[in-house]
Every structure is written in structure tokens, then in C-alpha cells.
TORKOL-4160 file (C-alpha; in steps of 0.2 Angstrom, whole numbers, padded with zeros to 4 digits, m for minus):
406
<pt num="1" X="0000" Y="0000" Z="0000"/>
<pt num="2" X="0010" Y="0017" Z="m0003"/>
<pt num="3" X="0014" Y="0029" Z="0010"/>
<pt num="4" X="0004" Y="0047" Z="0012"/>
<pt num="5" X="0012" Y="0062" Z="0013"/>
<pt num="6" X="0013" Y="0067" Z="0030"/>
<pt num="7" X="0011" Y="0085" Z="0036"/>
<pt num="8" X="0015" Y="0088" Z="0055"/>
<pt num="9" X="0006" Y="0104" Z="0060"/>
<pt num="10" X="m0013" Y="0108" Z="0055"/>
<pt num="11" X="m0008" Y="0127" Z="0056"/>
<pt num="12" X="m0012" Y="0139" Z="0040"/>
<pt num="13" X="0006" Y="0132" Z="0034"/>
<pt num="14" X="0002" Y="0116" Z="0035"/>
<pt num="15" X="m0017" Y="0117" Z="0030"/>
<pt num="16" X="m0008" Y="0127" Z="0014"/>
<pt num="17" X="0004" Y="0112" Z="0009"/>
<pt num="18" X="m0010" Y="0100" Z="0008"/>
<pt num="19" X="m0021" Y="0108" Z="m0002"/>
<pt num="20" X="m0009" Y="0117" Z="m0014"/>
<pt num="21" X="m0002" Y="0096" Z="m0016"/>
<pt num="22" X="m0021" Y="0091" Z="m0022"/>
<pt num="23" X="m0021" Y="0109" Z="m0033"/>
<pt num="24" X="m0008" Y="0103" Z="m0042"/>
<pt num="25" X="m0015" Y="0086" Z="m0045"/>
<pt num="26" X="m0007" Y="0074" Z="m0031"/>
<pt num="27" X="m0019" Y="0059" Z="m0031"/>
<pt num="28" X="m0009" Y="0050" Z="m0014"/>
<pt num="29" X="m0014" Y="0048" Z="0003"/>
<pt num="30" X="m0014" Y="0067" Z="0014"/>
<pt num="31" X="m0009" Y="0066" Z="0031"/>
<pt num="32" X="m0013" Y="0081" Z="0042"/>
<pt num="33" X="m0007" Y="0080" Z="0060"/>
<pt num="34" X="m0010" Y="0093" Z="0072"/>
<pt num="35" X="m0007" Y="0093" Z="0092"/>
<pt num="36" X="m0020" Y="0107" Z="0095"/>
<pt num="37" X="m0036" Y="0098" Z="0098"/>
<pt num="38" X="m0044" Y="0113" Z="0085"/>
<pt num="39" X="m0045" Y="0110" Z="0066"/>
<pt num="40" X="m0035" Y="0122" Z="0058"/>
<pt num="41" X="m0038" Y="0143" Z="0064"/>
<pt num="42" X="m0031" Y="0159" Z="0059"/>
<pt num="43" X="m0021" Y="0165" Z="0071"/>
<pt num="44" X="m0020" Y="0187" Z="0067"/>
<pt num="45" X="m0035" Y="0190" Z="0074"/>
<pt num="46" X="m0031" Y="0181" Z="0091"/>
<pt num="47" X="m0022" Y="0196" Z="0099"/>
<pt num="48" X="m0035" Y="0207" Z="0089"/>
<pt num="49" X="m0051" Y="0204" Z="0082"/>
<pt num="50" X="m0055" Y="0188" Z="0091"/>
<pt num="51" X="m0051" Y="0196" Z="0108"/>
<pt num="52" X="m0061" Y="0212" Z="0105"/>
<pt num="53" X="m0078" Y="0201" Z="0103"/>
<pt num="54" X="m0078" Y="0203" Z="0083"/>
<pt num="55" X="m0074" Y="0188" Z="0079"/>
<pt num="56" X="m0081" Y="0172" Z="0083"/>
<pt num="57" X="m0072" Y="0154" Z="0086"/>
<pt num="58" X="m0082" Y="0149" Z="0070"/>
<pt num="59" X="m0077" Y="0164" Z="0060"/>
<pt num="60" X="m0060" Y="0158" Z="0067"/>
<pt num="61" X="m0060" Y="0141" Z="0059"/>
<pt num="62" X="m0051" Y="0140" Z="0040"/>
<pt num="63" X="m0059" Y="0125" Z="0033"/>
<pt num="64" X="m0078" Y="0115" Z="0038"/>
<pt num="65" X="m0076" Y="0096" Z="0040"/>
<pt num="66" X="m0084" Y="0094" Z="0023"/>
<pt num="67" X="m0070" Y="0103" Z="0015"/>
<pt num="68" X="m0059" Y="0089" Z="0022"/>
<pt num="69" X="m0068" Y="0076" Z="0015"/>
<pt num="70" X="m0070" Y="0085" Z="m0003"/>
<pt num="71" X="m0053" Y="0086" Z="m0003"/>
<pt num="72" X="m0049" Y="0069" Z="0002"/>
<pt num="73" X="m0036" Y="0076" Z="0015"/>
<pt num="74" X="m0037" Y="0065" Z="0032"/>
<pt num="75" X="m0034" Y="0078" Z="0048"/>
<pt num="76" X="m0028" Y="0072" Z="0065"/>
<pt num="77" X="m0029" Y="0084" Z="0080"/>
<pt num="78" X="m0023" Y="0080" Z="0098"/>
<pt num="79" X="m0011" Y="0069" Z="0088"/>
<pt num="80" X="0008" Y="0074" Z="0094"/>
<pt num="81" X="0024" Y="0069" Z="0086"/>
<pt num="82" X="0038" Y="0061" Z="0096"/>
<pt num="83" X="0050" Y="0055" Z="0083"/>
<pt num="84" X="0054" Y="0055" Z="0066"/>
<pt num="85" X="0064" Y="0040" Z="0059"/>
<pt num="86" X="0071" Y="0046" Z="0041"/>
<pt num="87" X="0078" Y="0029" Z="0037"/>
<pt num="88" X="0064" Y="0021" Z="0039"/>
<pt num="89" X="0056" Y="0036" Z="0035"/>
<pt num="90" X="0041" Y="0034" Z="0049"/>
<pt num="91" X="0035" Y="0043" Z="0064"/>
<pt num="92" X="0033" Y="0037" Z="0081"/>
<pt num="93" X="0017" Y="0049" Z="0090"/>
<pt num="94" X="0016" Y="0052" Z="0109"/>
<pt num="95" X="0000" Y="0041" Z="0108"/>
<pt num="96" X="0012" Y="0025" Z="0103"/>
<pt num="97" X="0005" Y="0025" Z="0081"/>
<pt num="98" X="0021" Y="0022" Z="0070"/>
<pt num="99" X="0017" Y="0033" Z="0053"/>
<pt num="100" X="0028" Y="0029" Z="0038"/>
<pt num="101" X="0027" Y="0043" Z="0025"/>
<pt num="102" X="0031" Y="0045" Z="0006"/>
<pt num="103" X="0038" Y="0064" Z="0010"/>
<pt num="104" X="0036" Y="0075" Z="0025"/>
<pt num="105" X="0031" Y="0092" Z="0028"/>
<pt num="106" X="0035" Y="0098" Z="0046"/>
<pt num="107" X="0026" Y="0113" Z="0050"/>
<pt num="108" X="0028" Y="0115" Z="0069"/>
<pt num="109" X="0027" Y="0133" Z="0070"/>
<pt num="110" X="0033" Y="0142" Z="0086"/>
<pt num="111" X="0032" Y="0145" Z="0103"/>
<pt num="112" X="0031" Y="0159" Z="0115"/>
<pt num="113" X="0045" Y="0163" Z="0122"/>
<pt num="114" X="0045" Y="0162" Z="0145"/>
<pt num="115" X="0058" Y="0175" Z="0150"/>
<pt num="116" X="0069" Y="0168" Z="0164"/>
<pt num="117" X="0060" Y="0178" Z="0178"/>
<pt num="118" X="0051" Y="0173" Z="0193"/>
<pt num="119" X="0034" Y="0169" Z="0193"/>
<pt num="120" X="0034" Y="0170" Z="0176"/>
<pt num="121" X="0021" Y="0152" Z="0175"/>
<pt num="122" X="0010" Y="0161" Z="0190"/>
<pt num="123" X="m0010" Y="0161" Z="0185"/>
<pt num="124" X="m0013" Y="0176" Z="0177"/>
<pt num="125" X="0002" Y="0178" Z="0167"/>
<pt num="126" X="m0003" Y="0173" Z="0150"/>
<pt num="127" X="0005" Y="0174" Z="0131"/>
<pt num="128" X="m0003" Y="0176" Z="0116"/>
<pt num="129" X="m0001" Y="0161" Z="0103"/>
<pt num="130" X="m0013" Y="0149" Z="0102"/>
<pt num="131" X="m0035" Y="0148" Z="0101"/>
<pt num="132" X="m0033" Y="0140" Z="0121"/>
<pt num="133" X="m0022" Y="0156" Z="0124"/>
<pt num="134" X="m0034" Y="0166" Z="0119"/>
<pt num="135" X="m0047" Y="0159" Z="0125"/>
<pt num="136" X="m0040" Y="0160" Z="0143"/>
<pt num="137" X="m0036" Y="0179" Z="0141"/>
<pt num="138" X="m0054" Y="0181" Z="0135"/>
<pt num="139" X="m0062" Y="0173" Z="0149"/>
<pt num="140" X="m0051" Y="0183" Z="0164"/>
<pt num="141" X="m0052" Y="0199" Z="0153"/>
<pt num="142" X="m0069" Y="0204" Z="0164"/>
<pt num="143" X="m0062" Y="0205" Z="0181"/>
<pt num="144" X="m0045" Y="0214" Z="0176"/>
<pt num="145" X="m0044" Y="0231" Z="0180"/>
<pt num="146" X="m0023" Y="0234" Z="0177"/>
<pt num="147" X="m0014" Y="0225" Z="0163"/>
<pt num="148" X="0004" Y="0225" Z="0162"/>
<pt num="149" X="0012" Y="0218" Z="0142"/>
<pt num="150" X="0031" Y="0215" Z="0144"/>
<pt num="151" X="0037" Y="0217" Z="0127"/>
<pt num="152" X="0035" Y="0232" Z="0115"/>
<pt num="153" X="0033" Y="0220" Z="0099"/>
<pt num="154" X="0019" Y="0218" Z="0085"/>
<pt num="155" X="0011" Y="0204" Z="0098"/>
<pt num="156" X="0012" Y="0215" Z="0114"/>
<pt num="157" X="0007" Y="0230" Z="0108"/>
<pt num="158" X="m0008" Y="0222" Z="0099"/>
<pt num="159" X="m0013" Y="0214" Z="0117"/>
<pt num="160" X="m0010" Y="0232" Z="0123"/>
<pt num="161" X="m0021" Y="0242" Z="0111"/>
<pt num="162" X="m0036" Y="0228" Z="0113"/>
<pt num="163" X="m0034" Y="0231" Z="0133"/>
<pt num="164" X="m0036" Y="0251" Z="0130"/>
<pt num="165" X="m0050" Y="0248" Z="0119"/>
<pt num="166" X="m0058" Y="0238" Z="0135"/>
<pt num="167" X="m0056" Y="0250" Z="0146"/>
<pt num="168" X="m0042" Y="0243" Z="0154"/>
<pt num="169" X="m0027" Y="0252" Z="0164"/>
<pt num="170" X="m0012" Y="0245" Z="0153"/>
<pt num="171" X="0007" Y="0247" Z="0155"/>
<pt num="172" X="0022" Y="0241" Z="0141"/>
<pt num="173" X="0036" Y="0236" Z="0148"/>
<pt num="174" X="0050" Y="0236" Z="0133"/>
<pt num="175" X="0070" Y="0232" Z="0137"/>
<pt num="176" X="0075" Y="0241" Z="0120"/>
<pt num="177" X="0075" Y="0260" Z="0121"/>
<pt num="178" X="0061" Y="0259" Z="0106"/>
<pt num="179" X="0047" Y="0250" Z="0103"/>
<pt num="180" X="0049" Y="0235" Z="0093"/>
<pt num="181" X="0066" Y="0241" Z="0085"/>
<pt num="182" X="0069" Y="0223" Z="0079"/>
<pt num="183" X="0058" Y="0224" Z="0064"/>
<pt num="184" X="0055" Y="0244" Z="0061"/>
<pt num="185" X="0064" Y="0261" Z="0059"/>
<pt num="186" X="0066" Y="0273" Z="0073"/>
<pt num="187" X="0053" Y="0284" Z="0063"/>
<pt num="188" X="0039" Y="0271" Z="0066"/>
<pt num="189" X="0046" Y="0265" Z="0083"/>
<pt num="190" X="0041" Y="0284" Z="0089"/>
<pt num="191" X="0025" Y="0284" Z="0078"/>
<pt num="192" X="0019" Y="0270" Z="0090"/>
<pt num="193" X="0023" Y="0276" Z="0105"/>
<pt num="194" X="0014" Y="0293" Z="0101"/>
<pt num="195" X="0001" Y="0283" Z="0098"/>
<pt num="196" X="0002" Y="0273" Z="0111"/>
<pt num="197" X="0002" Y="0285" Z="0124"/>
<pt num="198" X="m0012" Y="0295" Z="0116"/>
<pt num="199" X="m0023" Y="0281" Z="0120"/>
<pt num="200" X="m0019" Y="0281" Z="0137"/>
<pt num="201" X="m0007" Y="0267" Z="0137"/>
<pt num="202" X="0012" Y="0270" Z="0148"/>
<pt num="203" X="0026" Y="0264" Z="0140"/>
<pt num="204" X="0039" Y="0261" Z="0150"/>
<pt num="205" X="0056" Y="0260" Z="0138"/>
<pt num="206" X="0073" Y="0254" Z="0143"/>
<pt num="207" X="0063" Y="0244" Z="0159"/>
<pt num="208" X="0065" Y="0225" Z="0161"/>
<pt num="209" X="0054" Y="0215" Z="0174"/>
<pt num="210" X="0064" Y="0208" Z="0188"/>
<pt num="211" X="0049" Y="0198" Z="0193"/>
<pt num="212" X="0031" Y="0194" Z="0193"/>
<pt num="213" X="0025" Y="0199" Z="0212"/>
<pt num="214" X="0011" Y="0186" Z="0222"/>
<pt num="215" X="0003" Y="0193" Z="0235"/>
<pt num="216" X="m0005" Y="0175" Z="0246"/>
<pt num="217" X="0001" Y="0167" Z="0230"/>
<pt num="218" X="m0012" Y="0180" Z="0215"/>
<pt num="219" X="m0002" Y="0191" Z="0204"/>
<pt num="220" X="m0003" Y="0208" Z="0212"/>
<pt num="221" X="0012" Y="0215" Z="0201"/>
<pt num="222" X="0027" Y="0218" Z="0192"/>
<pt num="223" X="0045" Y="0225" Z="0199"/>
<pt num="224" X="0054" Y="0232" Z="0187"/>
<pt num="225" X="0077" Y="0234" Z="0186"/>
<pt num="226" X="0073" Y="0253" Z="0192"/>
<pt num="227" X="0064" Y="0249" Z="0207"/>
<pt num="228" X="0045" Y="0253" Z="0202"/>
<pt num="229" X="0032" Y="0242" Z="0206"/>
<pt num="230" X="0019" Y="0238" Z="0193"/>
<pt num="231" X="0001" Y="0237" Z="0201"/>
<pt num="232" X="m0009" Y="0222" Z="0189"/>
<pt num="233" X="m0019" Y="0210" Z="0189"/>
<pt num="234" X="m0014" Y="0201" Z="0172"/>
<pt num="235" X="0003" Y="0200" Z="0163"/>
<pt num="236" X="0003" Y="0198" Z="0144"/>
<pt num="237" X="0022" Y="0191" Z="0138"/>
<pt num="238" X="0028" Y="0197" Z="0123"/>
<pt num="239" X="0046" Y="0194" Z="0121"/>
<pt num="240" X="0044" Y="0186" Z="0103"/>
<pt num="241" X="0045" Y="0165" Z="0099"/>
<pt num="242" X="0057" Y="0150" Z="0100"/>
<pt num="243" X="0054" Y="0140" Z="0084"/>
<pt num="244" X="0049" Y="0121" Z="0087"/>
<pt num="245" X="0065" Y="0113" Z="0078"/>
<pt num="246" X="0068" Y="0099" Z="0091"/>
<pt num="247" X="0059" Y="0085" Z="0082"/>
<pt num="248" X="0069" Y="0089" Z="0065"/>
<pt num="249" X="0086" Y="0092" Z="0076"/>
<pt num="250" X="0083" Y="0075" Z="0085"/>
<pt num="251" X="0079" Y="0066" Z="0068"/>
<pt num="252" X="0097" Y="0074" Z="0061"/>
<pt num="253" X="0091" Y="0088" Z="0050"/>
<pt num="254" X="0104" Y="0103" Z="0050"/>
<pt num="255" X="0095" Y="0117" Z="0063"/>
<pt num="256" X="0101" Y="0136" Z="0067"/>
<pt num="257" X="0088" Y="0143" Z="0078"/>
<pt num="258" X="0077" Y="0135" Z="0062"/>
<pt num="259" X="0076" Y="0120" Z="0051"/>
<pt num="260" X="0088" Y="0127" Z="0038"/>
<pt num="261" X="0078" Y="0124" Z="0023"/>
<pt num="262" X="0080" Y="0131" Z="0002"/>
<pt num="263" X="0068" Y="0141" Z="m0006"/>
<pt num="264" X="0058" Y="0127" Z="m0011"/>
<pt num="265" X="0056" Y="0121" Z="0007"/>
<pt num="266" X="0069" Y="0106" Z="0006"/>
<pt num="267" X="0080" Y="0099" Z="0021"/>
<pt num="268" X="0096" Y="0092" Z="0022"/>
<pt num="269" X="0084" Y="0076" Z="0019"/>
<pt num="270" X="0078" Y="0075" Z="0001"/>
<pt num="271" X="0061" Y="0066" Z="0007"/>
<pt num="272" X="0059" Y="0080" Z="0022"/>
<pt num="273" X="0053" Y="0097" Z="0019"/>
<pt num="274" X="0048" Y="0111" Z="0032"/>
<pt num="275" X="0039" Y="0128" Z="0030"/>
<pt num="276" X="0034" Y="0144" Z="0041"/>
<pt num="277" X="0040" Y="0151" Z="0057"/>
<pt num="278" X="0050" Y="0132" Z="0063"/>
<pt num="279" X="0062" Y="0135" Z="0048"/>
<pt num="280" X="0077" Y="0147" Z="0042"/>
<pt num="281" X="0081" Y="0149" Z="0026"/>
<pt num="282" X="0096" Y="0149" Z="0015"/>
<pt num="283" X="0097" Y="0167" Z="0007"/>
<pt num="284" X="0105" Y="0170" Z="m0011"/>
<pt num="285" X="0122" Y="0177" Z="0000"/>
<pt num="286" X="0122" Y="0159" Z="0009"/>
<pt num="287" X="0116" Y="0167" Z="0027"/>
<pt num="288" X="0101" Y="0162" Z="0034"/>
<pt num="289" X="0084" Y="0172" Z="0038"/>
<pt num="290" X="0069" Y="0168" Z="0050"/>
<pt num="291" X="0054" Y="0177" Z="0044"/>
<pt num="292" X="0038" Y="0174" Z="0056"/>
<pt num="293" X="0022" Y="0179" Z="0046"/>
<pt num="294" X="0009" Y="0169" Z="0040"/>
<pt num="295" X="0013" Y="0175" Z="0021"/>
<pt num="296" X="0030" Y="0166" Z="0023"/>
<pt num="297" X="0020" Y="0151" Z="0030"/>
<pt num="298" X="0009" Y="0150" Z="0015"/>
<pt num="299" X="0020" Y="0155" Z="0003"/>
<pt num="300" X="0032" Y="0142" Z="0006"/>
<pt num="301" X="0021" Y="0129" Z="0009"/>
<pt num="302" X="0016" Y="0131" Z="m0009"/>
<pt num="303" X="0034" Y="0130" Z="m0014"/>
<pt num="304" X="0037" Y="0115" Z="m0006"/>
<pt num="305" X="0020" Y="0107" Z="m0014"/>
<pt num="306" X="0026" Y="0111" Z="m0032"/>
<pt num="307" X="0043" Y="0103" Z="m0028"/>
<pt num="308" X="0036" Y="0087" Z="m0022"/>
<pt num="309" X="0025" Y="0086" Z="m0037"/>
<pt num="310" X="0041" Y="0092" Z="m0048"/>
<pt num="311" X="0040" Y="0110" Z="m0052"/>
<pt num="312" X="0052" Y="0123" Z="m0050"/>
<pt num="313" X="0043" Y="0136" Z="m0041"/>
<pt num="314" X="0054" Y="0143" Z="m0029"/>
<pt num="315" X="0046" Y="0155" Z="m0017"/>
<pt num="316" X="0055" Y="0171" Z="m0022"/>
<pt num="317" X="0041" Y="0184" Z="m0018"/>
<pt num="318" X="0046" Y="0200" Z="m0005"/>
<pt num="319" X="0041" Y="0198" Z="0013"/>
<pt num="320" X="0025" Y="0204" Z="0020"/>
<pt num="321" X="0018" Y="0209" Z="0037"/>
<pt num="322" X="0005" Y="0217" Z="0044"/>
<pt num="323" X="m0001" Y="0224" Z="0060"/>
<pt num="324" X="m0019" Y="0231" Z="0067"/>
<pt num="325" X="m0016" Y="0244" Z="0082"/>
<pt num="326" X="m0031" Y="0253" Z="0088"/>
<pt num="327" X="m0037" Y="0262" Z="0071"/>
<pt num="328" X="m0021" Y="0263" Z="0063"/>
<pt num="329" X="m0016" Y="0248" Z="0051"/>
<pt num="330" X="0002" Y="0245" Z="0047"/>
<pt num="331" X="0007" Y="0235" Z="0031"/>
<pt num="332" X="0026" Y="0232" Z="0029"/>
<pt num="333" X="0035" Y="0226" Z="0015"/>
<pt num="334" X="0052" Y="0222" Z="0013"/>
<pt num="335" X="0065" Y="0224" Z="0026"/>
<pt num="336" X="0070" Y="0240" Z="0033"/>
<pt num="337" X="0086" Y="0233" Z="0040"/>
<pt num="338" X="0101" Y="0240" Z="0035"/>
<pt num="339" X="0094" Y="0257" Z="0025"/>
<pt num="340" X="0103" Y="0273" Z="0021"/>
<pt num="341" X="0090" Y="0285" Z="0016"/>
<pt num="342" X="0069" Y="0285" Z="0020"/>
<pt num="343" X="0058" Y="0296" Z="0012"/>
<pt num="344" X="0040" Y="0301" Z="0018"/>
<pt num="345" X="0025" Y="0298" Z="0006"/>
<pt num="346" X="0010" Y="0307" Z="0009"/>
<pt num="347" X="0005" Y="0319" Z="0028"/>
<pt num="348" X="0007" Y="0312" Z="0045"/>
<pt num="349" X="m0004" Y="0322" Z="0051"/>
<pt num="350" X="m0017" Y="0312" Z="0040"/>
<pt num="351" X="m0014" Y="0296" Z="0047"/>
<pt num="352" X="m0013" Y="0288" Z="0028"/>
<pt num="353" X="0005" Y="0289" Z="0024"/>
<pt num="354" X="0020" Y="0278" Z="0021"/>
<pt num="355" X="0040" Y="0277" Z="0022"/>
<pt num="356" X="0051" Y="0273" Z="0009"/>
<pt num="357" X="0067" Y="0264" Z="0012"/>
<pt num="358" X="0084" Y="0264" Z="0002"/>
<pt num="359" X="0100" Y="0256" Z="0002"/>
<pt num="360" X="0112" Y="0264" Z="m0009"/>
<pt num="361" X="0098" Y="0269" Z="m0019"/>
<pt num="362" X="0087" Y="0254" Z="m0021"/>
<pt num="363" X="0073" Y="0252" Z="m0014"/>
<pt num="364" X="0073" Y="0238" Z="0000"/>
<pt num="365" X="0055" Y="0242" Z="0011"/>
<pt num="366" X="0040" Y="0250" Z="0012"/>
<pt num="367" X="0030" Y="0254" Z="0027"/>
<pt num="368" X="0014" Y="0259" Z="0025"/>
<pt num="369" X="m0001" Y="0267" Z="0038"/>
<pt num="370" X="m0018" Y="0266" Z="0033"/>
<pt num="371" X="m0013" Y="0266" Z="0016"/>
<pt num="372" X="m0015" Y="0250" Z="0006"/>
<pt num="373" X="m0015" Y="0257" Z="m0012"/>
<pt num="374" X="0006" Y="0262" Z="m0008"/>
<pt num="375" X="0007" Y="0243" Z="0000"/>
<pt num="376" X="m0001" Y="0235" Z="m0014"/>
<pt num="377" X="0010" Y="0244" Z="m0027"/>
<pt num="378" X="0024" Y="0239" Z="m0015"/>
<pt num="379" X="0022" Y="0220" Z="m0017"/>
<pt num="380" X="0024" Y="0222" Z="m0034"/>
<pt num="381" X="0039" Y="0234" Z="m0032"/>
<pt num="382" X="0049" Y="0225" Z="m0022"/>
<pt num="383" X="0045" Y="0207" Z="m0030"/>
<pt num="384" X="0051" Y="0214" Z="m0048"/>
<pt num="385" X="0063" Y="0224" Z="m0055"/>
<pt num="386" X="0062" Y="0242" Z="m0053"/>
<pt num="387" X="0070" Y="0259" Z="m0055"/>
<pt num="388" X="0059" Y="0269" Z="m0043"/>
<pt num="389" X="0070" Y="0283" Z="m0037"/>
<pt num="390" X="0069" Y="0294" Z="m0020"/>
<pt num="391" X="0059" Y="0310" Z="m0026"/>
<pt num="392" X="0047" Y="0298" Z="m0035"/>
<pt num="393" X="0043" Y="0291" Z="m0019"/>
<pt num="394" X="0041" Y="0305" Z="m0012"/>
<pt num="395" X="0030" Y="0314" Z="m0025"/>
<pt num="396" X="0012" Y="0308" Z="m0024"/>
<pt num="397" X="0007" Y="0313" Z="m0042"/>
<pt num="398" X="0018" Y="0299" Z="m0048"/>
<pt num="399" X="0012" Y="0283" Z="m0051"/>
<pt num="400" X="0023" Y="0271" Z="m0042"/>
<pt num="401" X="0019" Y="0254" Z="m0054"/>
<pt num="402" X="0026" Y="0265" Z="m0068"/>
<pt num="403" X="0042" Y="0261" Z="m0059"/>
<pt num="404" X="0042" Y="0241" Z="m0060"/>
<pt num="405" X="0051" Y="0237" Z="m0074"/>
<pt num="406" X="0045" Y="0217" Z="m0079"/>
């Protein structure tokens, strides 16, 4: 009897990779594994939408049970992976099955990262990255009154932004002296924090959390490295994700904070393949980059498909990210990192505008606020050749696709 293909993680990744393998006409066997007991969710709206009440559970879920069937793709949930064998190319799950496979797809995902602070496991202290996650926020959300997000991230500030908009008292408590100044520019580090604190949120900058305090064993607080006490009654950790590489790591696969992986998704292994945030990939300068957004996850999860089924479609397209913060909605594309010159488009004062970014005169990045038109255009920018120059950028009477060039 021939072996399915095995996909281990239901997520958006690895919902992706199994139907983009029956899209491109794979007739085999589709194994879907997940450890969640949920069928497969989106996960944005969790530290947005989902937590302000405007989404449902429901509205939540990517695909009905019949869509399963239709597709003939068999999914697994509460089914955790202990093992992979890739001689014998089989898997060994918690629950004691032994799965042989054809090819595998792992599509672990990530996990919160737990700062090394006391208290840090305490009830109350929650993160942000799965439905159960959530869930447990929602239902304590109610009966807190002051909410204390360490780390100034996309995922904290999120938190931060829905608590304001409930009503609650909220504090950010960020080590970096700008808010997340791992993925944008200093221009929209300070953007945020205006905004931030025009809401009625405190941002506490350069501040670390010495410890989570208990008062007759209930959160009452948190001490920070200056001294300050930190009145709450929840604490939202936002100090970014560890990627879930240990089954591949254990099974041999070459790992750097990632599975390193190719532009088509392939391992060290031939018959293993791994997509989305549990992977780092090998750049065209031989370094390796960890991109953590569901485009990457999707994206690469088609490449991988079409390179099982033998086509050469390299995922090649610019990152994209987005963030939702109370009535501001940032799309990025490209990365900043590393730029030389950055040009405003459009008036701040508007609250629809976007930055530029340049490297020796290329364009590298676009952040845009509240203005999808200059996003939209920068996908196809950054994703082609083009010979878009400063002062265009900058000039809102030129058209910026008359810049792309194929």
C-alpha cells in the first residue's frame, strides 16, 4: 500500500501544503497532523479581532469538516509527534502509532518565548499564541482592571491596544529603548509610541521585569530593574517565539535557531521538507533568515508542494507583514534593515502615509499606515525589478507601478 504524505502541524502552513499538493493534482494519501485539539484557525486575529468580541471561534476556523472530505485530506488533531525515523522514514506519535510517510512536511510553527524571571508560570500571566491562549485571556479579561504587556513587539502592543480599547489600565514594559526596534525604523518606533500613549497606554522604555510579584500566591504586580512596582492583575508576555525545531534536530536535519531549509522548502533530507516560522532559510548570500508571518508560512508551503510534485517554483516573492493597532493599520513590505535613506509619502498628520526605504539607492522596504494602495503597489515593487528613485517616492502625483520594470 503506498505511504501518504505526511504533514506535522494543522496550522495555516500546513493546511496550505496540503491543499496546494491536491491543486496541483497529487492523487496519494494526505496526512494532516496537528497537536492542537482545534482544526486548523487563523491566528492574526487572536491578539486582535477575536479578543475584542468581533470575531467568533467559528469565524475563526479556516476550513468546515466537509472541506476535508472534498478534498480527500485526512486531519488528526490532539495527535503529537515524538519522533521521526528518516531511514525508515516513519514517525513514532506520543499516543504510541508508528506513521511511515512518502515525504514529510513539518510545519511546527513556534512558541512563546518564557523570560527567565520569577513567577513567570504564575496564574494570570498569560502569552498570546494559540486559540486556548486566547481563550484563557478572554475569559479573565472581565475582572481585570490593570494589565501589564512585557514586550513592545507587534504581539504586545496588539494585546495592549485591545486592553485600552476595553477599558483597561495598561502598561508596556519594553528592554530596548524603542518599541519594537527589531523589525521597524526609529521613525515608526516613535510613531507607535505617540500613539500609544495618546490612548492612554504608559510605555515604560529601557525597563526590564525583575519579577512577577504574588501577593498570598495572586499576581498583584510587576518589579521592574529601576525599582518601580507595577500594580496588575494580568501580565501579557511578549518577548517574541522560539521556533519548534527539536523533532527535526533529534531526527538529524541541520538546525540554526530553524530548520535550515531552500527556497523550495527542502532539508538536508531530500524526502523532508519544512515551512513557516519552525524554519530558516538559506538566502541567495548563503546566510540564513527567520521570517515569522503567515505569508512566509503560505507561501512556502506552496513552494514545497510544487517541488514534491516536480515543479520549479521557488518561493522568491518580498516579505510581508501586517499589524492592526487601535485604528491605525500597518502594512510592511520588505525589510528595513540596514537602510541609508527614507523618504515620507503622503502627511502624518493624515494618518494615511508611508515610508520609503533605500539602500544605496534601491529600494529595500515600504511601510505603509492606513494606506493599502502604496502597500499593494509595493508588493509588486519589491517582487520585480524596478528603478523607482527617491523624489518619485516621495511625489504623490507619480504613479509608483510605472516604476516596476518586468
Amino acid at each position: 500500500m503506498a505511504r501518504p504524505i505526511v504533514i506535522i502541524g494543522a496550522g495555516q502552513g500546513g493546511l496550505q501544503a496540503a491543499e496546494s499538493l491536491r491543486s496541483a493534482k497529487y492523487d496519494g494519501d494526505i496526512l494532516l497532523l496537528g497537536d492542537e485539539a482545534h482544526a486548523p484557525y487563523n491566528r492574526p486575529p487572536l491578539s486582535k479581532a477575536f479578543l475584542l468580541g468581533e470575531m467568533t471561534q467559528d469565524q475563526l476556523t479556516i476550513r468546515q469538516p466537509a472541506v476535508f472530505e472534498k478534498k480527500r485530506i485526512e486531519l488528526k488533531t490532539g495527535m503529537r509527534v515524538e519522533a521521526i525515523d528518516p531511514k525508515a522514514q516513519s514517525l513514532v506519535c506520543q499516543k504510541g502509532d508508528v506513521i511511515e510517510y512518502e515525504k514529510l512536511i513539518i510545519a511546527t510553527g513556534s512558541r512563546a518565548r518564557i523570560p527567565p524571571i520569577p513567577n513567570a508560570h504564575a496564574e494570570g500571566v498569560h502569552c498570546i499564541r494559540t486559540l486556548d491562549d486566547t481563550l484563557t485571556i478572554a475569559d479573565e479579561m472581565d475582572s481585570v482592571e490593570n494589565l501589564v504587556v512585557i514586550g513592545g513587539g507587534f504581539i504586545g502592543l496588539e494585546m495592549a491596544a485591545v486592553a485600552r480599547k476595553l477599558g483597561k489600565n495598561v502598561t508596556v514594559v519594553e528592554f530596548a529603548d524603542r518599541l519594537m526596534a527589531r523589525v521597524v525604523s526609529p521613525a515608526v518606533s516613535a510613531y507607535y509610541k505617540s500613539l500609544h500613549e495618546k490612548k492612554g497606554c504608559i510605555i515604560r522604555l529601557n525597563a526590564a521585569a525583575e519579577k512577577i510579584l504574588l501577593d498570598q500566591g495572586k499576581l498583584s504586580g510587576v518589579l521592574l530593574n529601576s525599582g518601580e512596582e507595577l500594580k496588575s492583575d494580568m501580565v501579557v508576555l511578549g518577548v517574541g517565539v522560539l521556533p519548534n525545531e527539536e523533532l527535526a534536530k533529534t531526527a538529524g536535519l541541520e538546525c540554526d535557531s530553524g530548520i535550515i531549509i531552500n527556497n523550495k522548502g527542502q532539508t538536508s533530507d531530500p524526502n523532508i521538507y519544512a515551512i513557516g516560522d519552525c524554519t530558516a532559510q538559506v538566502t541567495a548570500d548563503g546566510s540564513l533568515r527567520r521570517l515569522e508571518s503567515v505569508q512566509n508560512a503560505v507561501e512556502m508551503a506552496k513552494a514545497a508542494a510544487n517541488d514534491i510534485m516536480g515543479f520549479d517554483k521557488p518561493f522568491t516573492a518580498a516579505p510581508w507583514f501586517w499589524s492592526d493597532q487601535y485604528d491605525v493599520k500597518l502594512q510592511m513590505v520588505g525589510l528595513s534593515q540596514g537602510f541609508d535613506e527614507m523618504v515620507l509619502r503622503g502627511d502624518l498628520e493624515s494618518g494615511s502615509f508611508s515610508y520609503f526605504y533605500f539602500s544605496s539607492g534601491k529600494l529595500i522596504a515600504i511601510d505603509s499606515f492606513n494606506q493599502s494602495a502604496d502597500h499593494m503597489a509595493g508588493r509588486k515593487l519589491l517582487s520585480s525589478d524596478n528603478n523607482l528613485a527617491s523624489q518619485q517616492a516621495g511625489d504623490l502625483d507619480f504613479n509608483l507601478r510605472d516604476a516596476v520594470l518586468n
